[in-house]
C-alpha positions in Angstrom: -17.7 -53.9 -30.2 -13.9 -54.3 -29.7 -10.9 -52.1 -28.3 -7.4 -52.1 -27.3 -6.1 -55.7 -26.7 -3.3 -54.5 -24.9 -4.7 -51.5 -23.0 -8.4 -52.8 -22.3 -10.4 -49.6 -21.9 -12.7 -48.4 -19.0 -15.5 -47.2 -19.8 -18.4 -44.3 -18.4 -21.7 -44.9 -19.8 -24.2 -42.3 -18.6 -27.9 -42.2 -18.7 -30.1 -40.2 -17.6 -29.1 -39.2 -13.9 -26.9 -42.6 -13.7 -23.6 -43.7 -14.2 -22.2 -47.0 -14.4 -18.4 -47.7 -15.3 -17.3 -51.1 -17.2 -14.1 -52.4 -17.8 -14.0 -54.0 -21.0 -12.5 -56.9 -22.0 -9.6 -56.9 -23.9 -10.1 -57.5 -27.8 -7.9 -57.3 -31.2 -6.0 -54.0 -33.4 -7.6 -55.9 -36.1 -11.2 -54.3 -35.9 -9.8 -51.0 -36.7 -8.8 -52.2 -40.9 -11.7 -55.1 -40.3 -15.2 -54.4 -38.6 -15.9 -57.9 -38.9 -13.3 -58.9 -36.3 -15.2 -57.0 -33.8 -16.3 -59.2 -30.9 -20.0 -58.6 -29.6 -20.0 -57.2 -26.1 -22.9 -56.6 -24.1 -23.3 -54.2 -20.8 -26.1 -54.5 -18.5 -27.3 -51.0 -17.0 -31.0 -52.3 -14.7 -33.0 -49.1 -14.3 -36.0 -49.8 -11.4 -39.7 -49.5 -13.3 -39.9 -45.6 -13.9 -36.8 -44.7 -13.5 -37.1 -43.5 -17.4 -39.9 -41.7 -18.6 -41.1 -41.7 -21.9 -39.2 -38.9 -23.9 -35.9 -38.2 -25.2 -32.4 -39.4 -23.3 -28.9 -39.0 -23.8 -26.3 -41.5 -23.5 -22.8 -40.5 -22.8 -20.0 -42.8 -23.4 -16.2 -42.0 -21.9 -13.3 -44.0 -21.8 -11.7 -42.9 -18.6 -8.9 -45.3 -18.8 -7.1 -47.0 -21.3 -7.4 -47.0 -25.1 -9.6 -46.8 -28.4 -13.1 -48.6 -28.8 -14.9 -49.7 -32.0 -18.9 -49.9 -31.8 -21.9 -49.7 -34.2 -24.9 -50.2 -32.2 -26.8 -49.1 -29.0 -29.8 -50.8 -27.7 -31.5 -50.1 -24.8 -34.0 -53.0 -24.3 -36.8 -53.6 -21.5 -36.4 -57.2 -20.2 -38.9 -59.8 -19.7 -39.7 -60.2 -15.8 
């Protein structure tokens, strides 16, 4: 991922019935000619055991403040207790 250095964006991220808002960090114009540049970023979102069913989700990401974001990959991973 990167965005805006200069206008580090805010973003929404919505799952299921939650919604958790991150500010990112601030990162470099250059990802936008160069995907390579892009920095990795990683947001945690903990969801209590059942919170998701099995079945199809939708994720909504909005930037509610701020500028542009580059990504190319979602995971959504079940951690280890």
């Amino acid at each position: 991922m990167s965005q805006n250095g200069w206008t580090p964006p805010k973003l929404r991220v919505e799952l299921g019935t939650r919604t958790s808002e991150f500010t990112l960090p601030g990162g470099s114009d250059e990802a936008l000619t160069e995907p390579r540049a892009a920095r990795p970023c990683v947001l945690h979102m903990p969801f209590a055991p059942g919170e998701l069913c099995a079945g199809d989700h939708e994720i909504v990401l909005t930037i509610i403040e701020g500028s542009w974001i580059v990504f190319d990959g979602i995971e959504l991973v079940e951690l280890a207790e």
